[in-house]
C-alpha positions, 0 to 999 in steps of 0.5 A, spaced: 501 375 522 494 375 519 490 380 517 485 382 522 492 383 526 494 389 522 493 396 525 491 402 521 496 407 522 495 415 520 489 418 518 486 413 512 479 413 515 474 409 511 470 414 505 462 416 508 458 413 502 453 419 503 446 420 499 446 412 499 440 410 502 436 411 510 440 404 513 448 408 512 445 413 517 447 419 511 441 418 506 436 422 503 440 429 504 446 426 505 447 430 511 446 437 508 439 438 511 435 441 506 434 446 501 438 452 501 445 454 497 449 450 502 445 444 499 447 444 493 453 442 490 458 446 488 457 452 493 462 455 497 460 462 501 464 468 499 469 470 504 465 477 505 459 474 507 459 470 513 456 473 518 460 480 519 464 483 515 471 484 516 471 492 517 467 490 523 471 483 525 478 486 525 479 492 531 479 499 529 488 501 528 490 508 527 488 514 523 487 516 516 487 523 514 484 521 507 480 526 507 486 532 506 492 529 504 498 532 503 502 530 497 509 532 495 512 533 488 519 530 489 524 534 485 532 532 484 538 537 484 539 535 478 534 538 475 535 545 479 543 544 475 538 545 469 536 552 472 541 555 474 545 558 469 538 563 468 536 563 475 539 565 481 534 564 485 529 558 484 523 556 487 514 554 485 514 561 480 520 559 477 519 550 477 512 553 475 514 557 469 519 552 466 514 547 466 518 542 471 512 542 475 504 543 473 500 549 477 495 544 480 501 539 484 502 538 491 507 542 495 514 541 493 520 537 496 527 537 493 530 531 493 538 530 494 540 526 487 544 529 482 549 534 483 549 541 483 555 545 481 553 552 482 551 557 488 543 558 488 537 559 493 532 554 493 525 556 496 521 550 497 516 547 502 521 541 504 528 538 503 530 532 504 537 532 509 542 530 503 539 536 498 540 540 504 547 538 505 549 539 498 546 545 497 549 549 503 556 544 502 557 549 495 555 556 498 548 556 496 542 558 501 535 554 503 528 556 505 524 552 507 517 553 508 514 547 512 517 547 519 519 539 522 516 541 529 
């Protein structure tokens, strides 16, 4: 086995000396033409701008009502435990005047963590399935005001 037997395996190609001189085939602008940012050395084209933007590349994909959205103030029954030794009949008057939530907030969802010990009625635009069961589980009475239809 001599030398200029041997085969070379995998990808170790011979390095391009590029930029030095017309006979290498890669003189002058050592294969990046001439002028510009991709002539330079040290320029890499930001992802954003190649062409078209990614809003226009990637395909338009389901619906977002940004403009209107509808946001809960999640409220655990452990805080409805707190109010119901002075009120029999909790709802957005009474979290409002307690200053469990602010005037401003979003619809009210009550939230089935905690424990409640005491029969009330709680009025709120939403429940989740387990506030529901415990509520009514003690004797208590629910109103919700959005409908899951």
């Amino acid at each position: 086995m001599k030398l200029h037997n041997l085969i070379r395996v995998g990808t170790n190609r011979p390095v391009r000396r590029r930029g030095r001189g017309q006979g290498s085939g890669l003189g002058g602008t050592a294969g990046r033409g001439h002028k510009g940012g991709k002539a330079r050395s040290g320029y890499s084209p930001a992802p954003c701008c190649c062409g078209i933007p990614y809003y226009r590349r990637l395909p338009m994909r389901g619906f977002n009502n940004s403009i209107a959205p509808i946001r809960f103030v999640g409220i655990n029954l452990n805080r409805l435990e707190e109010l119901a030794a002075d009120h029999a009949t909790i709802d957005r008057d009474v979290l409002v005047e307690t200053g469990i939530i602010k005037a401003s907030e979003g619809l009210v969802k009550i939230l089935g963590n905690g424990k409640l010990t005491k029969v009330i009625k709680v009025i709120a635009d939403k429940f989740s399935v387990t506030a529901k069961q415990k509520i009514e589980a003690i004797g208590g009475s629910i109103v919700e005001l959005i409908s899951n239809e």
